[in-house]
N, CA, C and O atoms as CSV, one atom per row, in Angstrom:
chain,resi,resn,atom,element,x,y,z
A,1,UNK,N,N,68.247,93.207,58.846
A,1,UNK,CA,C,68.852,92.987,57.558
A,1,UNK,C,C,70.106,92.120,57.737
A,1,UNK,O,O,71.095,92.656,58.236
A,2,UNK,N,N,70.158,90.730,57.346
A,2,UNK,CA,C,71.220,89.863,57.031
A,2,UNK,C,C,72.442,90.659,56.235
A,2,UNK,O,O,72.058,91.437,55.361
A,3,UNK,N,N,73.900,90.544,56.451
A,3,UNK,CA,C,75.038,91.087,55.727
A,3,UNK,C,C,75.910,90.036,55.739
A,3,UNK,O,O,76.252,89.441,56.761
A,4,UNK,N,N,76.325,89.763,54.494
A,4,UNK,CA,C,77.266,88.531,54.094
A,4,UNK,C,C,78.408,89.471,53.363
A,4,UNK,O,O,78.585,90.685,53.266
A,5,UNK,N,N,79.222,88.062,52.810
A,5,UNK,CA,C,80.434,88.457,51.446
A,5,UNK,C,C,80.616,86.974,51.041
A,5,UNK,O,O,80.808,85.937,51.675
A,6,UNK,N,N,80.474,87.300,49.682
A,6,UNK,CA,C,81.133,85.862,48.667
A,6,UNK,C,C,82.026,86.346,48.459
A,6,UNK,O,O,82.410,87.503,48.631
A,7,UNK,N,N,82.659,85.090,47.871
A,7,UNK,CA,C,83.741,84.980,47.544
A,7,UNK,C,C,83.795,84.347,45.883
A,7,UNK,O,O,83.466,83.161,45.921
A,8,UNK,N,N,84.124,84.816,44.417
A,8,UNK,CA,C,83.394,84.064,43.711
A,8,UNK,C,C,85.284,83.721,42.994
A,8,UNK,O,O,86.292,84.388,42.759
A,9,UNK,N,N,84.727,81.922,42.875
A,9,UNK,CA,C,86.651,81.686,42.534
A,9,UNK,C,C,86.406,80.749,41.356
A,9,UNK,O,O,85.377,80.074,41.308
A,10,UNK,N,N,87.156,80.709,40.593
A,10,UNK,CA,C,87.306,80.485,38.887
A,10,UNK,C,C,87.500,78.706,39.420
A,10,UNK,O,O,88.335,78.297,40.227
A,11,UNK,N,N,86.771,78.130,38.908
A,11,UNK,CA,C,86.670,76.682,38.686
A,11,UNK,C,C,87.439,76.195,37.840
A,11,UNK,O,O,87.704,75.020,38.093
A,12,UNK,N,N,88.073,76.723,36.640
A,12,UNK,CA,C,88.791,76.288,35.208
A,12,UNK,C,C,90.497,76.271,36.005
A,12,UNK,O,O,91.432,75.696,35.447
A,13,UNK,N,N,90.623,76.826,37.045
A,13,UNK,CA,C,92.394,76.756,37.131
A,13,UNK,C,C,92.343,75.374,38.082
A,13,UNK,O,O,93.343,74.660,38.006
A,14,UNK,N,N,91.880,75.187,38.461
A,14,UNK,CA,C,91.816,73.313,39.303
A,14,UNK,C,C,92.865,73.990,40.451
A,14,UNK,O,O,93.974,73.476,40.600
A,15,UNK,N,N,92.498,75.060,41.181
A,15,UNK,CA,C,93.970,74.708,42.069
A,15,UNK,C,C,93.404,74.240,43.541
A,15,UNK,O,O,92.365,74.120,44.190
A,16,UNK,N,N,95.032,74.036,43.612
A,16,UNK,CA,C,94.928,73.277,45.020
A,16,UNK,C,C,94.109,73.855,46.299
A,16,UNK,O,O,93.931,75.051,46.533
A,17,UNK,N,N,93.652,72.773,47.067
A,17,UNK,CA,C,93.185,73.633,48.385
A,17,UNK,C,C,93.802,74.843,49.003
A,17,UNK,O,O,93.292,75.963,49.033
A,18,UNK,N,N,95.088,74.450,49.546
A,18,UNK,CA,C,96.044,75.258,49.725
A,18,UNK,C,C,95.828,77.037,49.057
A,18,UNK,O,O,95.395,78.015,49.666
A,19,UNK,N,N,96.266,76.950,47.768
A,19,UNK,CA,C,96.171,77.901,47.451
A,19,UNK,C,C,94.782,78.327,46.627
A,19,UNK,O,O,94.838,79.234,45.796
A,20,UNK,N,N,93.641,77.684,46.877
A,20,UNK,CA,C,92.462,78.383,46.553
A,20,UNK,C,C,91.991,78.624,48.106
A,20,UNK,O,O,90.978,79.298,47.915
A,21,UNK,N,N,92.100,78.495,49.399
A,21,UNK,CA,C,92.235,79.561,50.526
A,21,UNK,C,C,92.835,80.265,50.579
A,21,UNK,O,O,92.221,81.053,51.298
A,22,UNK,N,N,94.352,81.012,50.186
A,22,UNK,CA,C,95.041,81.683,50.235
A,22,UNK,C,C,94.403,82.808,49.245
A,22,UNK,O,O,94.633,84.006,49.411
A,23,UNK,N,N,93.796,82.439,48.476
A,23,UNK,CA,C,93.299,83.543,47.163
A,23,UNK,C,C,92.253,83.847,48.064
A,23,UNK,O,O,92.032,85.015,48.381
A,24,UNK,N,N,91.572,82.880,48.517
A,24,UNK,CA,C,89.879,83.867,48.949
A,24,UNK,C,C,90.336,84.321,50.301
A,24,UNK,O,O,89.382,84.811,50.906
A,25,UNK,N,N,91.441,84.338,50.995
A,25,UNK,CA,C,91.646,85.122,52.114
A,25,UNK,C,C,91.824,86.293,51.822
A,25,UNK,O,O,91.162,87.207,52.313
A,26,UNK,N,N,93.254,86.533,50.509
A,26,UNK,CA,C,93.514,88.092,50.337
A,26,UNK,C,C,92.168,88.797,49.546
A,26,UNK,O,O,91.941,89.993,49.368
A,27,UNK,N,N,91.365,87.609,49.142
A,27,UNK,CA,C,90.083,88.617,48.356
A,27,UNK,C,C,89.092,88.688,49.556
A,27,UNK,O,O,88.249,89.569,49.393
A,28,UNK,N,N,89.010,88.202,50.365
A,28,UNK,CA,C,88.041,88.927,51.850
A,28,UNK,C,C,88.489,89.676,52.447
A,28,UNK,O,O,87.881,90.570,53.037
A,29,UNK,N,N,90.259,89.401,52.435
A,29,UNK,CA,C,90.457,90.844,53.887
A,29,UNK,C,C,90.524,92.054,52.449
A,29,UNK,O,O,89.929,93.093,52.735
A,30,UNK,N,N,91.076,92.051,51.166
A,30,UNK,CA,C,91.098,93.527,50.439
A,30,UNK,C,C,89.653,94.134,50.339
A,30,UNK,O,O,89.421,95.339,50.442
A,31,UNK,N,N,88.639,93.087,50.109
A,31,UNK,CA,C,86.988,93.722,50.134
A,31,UNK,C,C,86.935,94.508,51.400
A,31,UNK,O,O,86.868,95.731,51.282
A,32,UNK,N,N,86.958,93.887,52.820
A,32,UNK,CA,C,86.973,94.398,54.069
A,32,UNK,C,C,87.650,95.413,54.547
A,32,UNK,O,O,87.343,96.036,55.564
A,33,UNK,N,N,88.970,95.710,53.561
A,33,UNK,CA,C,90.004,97.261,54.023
A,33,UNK,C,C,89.440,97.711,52.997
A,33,UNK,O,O,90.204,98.603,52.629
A,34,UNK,N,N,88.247,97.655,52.007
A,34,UNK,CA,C,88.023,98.488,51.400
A,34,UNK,C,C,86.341,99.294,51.252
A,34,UNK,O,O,85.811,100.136,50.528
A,35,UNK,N,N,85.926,98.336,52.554
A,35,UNK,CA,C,84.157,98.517,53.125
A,35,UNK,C,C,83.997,99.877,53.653
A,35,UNK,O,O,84.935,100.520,54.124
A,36,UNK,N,N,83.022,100.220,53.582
A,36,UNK,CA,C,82.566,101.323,54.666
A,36,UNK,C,C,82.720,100.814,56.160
A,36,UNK,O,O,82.716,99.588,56.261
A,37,UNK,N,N,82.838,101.450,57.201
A,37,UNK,CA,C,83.085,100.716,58.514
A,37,UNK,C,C,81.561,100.339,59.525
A,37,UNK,O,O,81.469,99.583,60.492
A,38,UNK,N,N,80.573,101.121,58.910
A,38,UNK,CA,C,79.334,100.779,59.379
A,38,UNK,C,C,78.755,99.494,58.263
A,38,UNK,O,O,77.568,99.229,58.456
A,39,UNK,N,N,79.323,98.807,57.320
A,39,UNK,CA,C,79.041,97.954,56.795
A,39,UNK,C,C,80.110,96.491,57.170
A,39,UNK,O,O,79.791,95.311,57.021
A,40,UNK,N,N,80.783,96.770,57.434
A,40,UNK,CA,C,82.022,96.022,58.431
A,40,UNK,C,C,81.140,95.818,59.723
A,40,UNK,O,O,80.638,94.710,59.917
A,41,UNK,N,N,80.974,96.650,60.440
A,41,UNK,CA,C,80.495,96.668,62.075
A,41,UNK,C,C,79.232,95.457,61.784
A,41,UNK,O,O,79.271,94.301,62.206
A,42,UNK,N,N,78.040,96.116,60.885
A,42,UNK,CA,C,76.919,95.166,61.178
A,42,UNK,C,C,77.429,93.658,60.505
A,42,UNK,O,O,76.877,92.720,61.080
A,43,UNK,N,N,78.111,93.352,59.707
A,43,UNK,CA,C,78.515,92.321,59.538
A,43,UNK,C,C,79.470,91.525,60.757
A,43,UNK,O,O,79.218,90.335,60.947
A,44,UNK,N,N,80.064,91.880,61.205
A,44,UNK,CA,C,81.058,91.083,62.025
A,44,UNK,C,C,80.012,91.219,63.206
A,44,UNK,O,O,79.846,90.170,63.829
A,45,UNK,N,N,79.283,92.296,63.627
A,45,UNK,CA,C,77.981,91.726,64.732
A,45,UNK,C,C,76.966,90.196,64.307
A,45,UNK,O,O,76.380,89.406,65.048
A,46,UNK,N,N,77.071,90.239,63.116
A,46,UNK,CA,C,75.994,88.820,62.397
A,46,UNK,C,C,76.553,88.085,62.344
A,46,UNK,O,O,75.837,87.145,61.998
A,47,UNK,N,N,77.800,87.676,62.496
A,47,UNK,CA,C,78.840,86.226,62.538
A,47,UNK,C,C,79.686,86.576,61.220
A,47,UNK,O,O,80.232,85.696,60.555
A,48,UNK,N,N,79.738,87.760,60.947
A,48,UNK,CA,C,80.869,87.709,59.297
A,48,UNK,C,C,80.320,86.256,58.521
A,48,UNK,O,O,81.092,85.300,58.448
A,49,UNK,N,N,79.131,86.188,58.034
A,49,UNK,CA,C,78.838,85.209,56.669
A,49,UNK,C,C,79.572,85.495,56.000
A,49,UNK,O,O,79.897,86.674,55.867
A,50,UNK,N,N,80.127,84.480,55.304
A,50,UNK,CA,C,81.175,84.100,54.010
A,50,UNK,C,C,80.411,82.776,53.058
A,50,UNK,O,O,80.119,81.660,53.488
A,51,UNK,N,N,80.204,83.317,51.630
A,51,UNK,CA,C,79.838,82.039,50.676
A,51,UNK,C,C,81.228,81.557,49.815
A,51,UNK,O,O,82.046,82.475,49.858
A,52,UNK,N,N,81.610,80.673,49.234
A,52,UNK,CA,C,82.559,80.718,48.442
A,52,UNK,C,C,81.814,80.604,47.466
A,52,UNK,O,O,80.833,80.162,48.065
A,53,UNK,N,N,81.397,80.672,46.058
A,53,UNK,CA,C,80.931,80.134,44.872
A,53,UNK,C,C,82.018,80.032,43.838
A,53,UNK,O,O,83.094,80.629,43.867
A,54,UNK,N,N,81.624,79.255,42.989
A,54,UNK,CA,C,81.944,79.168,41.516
A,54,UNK,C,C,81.124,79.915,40.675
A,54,UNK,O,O,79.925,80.192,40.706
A,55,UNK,N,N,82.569,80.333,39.479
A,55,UNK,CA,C,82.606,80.645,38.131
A,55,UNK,C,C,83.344,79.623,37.444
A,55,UNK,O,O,84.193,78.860,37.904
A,56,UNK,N,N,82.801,79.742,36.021
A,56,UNK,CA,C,83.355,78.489,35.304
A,56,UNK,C,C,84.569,79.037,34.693
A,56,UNK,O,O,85.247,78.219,34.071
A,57,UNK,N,N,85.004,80.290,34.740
A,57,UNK,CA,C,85.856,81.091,33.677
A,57,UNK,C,C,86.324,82.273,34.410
A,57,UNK,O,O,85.887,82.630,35.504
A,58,UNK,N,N,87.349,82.921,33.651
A,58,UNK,CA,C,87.565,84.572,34.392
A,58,UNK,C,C,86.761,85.754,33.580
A,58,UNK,O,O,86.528,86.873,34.038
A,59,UNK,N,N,86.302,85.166,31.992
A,59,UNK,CA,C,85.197,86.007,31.946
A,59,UNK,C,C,84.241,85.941,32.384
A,59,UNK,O,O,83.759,87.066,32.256
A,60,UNK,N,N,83.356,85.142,33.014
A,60,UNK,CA,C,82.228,84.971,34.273
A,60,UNK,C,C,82.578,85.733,35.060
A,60,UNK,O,O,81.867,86.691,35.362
A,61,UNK,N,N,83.782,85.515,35.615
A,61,UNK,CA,C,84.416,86.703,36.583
A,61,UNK,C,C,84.238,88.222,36.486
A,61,UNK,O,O,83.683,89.079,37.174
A,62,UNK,N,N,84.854,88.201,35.487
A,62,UNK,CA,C,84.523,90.036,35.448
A,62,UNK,C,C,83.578,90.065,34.912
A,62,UNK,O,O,83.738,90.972,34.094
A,63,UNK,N,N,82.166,89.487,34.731
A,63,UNK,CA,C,80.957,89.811,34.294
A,63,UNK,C,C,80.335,90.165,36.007
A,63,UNK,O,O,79.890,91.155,36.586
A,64,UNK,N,N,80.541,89.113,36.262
A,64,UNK,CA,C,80.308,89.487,37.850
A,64,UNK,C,C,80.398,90.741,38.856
A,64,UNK,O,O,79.536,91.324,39.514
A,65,UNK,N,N,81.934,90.944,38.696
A,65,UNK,CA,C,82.626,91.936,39.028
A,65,UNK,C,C,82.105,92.901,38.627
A,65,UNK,O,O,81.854,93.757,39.475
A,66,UNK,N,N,81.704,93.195,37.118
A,66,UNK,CA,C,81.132,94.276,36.571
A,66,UNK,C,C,79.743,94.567,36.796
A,66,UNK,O,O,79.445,95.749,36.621
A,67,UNK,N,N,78.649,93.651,37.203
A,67,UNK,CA,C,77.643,93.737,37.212
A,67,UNK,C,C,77.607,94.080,39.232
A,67,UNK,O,O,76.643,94.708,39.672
A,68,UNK,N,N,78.558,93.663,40.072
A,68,UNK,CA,C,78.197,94.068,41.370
A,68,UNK,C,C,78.827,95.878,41.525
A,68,UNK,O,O,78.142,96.799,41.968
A,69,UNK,N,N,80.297,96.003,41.020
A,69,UNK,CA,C,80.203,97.475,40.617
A,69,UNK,C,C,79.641,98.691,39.974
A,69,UNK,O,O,80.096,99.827,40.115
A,70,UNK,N,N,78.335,98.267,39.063
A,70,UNK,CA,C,77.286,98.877,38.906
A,70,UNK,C,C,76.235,98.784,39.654
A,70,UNK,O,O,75.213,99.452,39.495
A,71,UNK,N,N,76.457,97.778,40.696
A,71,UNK,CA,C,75.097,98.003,41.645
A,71,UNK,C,C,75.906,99.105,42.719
A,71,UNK,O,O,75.306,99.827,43.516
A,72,UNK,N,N,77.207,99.063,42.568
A,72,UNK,CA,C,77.653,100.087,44.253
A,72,UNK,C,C,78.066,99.233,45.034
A,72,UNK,O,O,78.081,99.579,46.215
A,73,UNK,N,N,78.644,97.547,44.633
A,73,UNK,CA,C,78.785,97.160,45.867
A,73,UNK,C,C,80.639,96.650,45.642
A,73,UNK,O,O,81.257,96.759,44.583
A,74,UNK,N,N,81.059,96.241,46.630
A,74,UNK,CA,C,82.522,96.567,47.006
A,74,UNK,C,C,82.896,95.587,46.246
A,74,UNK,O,O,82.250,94.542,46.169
A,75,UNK,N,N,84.110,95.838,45.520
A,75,UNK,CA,C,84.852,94.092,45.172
A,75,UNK,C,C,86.198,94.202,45.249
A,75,UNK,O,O,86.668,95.312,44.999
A,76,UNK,N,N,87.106,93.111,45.603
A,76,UNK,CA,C,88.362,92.798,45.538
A,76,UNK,C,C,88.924,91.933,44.240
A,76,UNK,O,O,88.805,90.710,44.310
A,77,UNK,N,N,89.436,92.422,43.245
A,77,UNK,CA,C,89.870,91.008,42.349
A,77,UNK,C,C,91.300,90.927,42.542
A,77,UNK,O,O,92.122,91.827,42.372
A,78,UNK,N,N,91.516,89.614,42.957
A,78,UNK,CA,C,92.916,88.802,43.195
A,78,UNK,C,C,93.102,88.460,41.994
A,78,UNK,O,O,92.313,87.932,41.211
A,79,UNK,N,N,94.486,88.863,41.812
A,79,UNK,CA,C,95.722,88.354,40.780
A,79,UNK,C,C,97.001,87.961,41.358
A,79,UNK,O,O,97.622,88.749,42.070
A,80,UNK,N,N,97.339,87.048,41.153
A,80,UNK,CA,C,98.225,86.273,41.866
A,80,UNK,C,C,100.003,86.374,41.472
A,80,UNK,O,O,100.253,86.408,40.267
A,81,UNK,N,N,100.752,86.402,42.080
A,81,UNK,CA,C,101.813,87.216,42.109
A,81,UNK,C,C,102.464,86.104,41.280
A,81,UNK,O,O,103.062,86.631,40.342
A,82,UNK,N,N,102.579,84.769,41.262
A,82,UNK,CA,C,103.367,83.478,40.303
A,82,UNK,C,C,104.156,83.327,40.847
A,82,UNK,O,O,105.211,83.379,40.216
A,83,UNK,N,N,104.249,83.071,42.194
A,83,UNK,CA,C,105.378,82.048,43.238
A,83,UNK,C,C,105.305,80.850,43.416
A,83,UNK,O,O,106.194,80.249,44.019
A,84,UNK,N,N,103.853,80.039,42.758
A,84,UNK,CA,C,104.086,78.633,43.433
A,84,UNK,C,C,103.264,78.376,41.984
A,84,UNK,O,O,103.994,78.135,41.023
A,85,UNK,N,N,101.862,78.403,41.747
A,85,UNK,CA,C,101.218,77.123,41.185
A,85,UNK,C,C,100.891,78.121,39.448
A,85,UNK,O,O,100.686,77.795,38.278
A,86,UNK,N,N,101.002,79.303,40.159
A,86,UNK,CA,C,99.828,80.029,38.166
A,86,UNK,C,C,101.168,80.950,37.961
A,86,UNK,O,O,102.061,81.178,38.778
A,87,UNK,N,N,101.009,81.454,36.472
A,87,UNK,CA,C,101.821,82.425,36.043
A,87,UNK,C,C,101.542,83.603,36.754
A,87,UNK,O,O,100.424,83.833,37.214
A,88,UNK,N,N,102.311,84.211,36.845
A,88,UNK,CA,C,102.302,85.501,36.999
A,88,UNK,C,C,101.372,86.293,36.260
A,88,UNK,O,O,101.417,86.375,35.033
A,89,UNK,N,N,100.277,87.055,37.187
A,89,UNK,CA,C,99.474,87.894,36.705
A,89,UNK,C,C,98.066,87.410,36.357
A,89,UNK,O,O,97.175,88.034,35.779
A,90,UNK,N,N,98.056,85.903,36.932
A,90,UNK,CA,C,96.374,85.037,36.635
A,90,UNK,C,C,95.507,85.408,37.785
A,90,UNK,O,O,95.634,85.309,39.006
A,91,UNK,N,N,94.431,85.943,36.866
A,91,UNK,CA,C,92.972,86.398,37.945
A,91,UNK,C,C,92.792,85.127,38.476
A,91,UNK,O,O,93.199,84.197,37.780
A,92,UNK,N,N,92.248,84.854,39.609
A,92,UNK,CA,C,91.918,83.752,40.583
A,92,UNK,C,C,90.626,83.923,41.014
A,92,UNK,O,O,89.760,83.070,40.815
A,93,UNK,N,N,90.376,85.225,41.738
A,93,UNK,CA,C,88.706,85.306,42.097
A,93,UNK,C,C,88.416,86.405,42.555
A,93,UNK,O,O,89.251,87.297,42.403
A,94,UNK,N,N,87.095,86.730,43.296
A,94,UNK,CA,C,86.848,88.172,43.260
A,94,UNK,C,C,86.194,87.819,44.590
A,94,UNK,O,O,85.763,86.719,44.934
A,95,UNK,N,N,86.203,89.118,45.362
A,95,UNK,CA,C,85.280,89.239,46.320
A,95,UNK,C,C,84.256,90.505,46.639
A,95,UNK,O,O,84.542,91.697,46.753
A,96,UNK,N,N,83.196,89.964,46.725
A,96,UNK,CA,C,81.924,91.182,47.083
A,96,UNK,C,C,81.516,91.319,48.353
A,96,UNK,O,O,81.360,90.399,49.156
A,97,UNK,N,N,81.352,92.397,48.529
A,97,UNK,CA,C,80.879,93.012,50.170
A,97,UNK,C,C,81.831,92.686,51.209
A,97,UNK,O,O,82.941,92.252,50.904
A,98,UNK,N,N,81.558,92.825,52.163
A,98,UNK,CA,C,80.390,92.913,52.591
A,98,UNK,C,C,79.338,93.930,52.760
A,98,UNK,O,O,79.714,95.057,53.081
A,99,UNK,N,N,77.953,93.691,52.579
A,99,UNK,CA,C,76.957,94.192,52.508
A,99,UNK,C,C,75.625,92.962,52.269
A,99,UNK,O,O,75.649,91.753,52.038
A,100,UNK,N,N,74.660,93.837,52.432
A,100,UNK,CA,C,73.413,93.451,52.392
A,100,UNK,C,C,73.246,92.070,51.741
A,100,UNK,O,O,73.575,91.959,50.559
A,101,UNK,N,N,72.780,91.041,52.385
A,101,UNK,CA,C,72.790,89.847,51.181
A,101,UNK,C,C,71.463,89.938,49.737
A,101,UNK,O,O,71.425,89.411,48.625
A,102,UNK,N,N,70.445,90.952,50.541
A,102,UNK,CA,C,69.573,91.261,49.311
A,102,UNK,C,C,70.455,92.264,47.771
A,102,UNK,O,O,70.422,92.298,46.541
A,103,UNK,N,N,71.169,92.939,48.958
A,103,UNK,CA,C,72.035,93.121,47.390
A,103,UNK,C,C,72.986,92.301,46.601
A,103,UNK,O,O,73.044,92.293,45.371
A,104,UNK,N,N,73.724,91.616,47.409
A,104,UNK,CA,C,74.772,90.888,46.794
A,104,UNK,C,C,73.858,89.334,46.064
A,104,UNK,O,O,74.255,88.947,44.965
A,105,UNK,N,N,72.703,88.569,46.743
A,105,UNK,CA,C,71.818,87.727,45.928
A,105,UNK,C,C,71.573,88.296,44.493
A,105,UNK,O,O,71.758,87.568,43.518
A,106,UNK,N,N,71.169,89.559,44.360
A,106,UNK,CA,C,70.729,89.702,43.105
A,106,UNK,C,C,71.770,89.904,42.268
A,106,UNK,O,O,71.548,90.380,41.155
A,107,UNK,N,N,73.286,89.519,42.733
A,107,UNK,CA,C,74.058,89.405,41.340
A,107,UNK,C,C,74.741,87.843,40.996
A,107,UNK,O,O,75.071,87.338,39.923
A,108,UNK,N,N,74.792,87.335,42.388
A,108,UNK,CA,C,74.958,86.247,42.484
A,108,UNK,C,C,74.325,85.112,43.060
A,108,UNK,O,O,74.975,84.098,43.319
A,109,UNK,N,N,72.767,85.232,43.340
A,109,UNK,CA,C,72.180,84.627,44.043
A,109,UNK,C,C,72.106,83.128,43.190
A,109,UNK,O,O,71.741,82.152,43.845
A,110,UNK,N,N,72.443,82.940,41.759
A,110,UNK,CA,C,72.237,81.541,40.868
A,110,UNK,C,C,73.372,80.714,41.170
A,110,UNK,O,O,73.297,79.486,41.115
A,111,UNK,N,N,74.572,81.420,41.534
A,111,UNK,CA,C,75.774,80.522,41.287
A,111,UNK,C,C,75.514,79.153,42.454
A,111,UNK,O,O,74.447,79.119,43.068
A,112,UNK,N,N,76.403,78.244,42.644
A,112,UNK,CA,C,76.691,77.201,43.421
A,112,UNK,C,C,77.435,77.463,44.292
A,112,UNK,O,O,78.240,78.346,43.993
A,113,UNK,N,N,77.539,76.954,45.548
A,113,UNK,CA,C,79.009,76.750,46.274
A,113,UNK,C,C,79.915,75.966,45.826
A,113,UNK,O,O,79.785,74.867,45.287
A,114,UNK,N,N,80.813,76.541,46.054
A,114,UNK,CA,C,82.538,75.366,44.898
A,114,UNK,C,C,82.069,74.319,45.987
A,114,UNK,O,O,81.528,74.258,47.091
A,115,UNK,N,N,82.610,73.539,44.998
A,115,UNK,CA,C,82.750,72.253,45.260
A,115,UNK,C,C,83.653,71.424,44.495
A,115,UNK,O,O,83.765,70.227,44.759
C-alpha cells in the first residue's frame, strides 16, 4: 500500500514562492505531529510522498477539509499569523495525511498540481 500527503494551497492569494513554502511546510509538519505513528513510520519508509495541489478559493478549501475529515483522515489548516504578505488570520492551505493514497485520491484525486 502506497502512503502520501497533499498539500492543498488556495490559488486566489497569488503569493510568493517564498511564502507559499513556508505555508505548506507548517501544514506538513502540523498534519505529521498530528498522524498516528504507524502511519508516519510506513510513510517515511516509502520516501514521505508529498503532492502540492490547487484550490481556486478558501471555500474549496474547507470543502476539502470537510470532506477528508469525514473520511477519518488527518488535516492541518494553516492560518497565517500577518507578518509579511496577508492579513492577519488568512487561511492559506490545508494539509491531508499522511495516509493511504487510495484514501486521500478519493477526495482529492481531480485537483491539479499548483502551478
Amino acid at each position: 500500500m502506497e502512503y502520501k500527503q497533499v498539500i492543498l494551497v488556495r490559488k486566489d492569494l497569488k503569493l510568493s514562492k517564498g511564502k507559499m513554502s513556508a505555508q505548506c511546510a507548517h501544514a506538513s509538519s502540523e498534519a505529521v505531529l498530528k498522524s498516528h505513528k504507524d502511519d508516519i513510520s510506513k510513510w517515511r519508509n516509502a520516501g514521505m510522498k508529498k503532492a502540492v495541489l490547487e484550490v481556486k478559493t478558501k471555500e474549496d478549501l474547507f470543502k476539502y477539509k470537510q470532506q477528508a475529515e469525514d473520511t477519518g483522515l488527518v488535516v492541518s489548516l494553516i492560518t497565517d499569523a500577518g507578518r509579511t504578505e496577508l492579513e492577519p488570520g488568512t487561511v492559506t492551505c490545508l494539509a491531508i495525511g499522511p495516509d493511504t493514497e487510495e484514501k486521500i485520491d478519493k477526495i482529492t484525486g481531480e485537483l491539479k498540481l499548483l502551478s
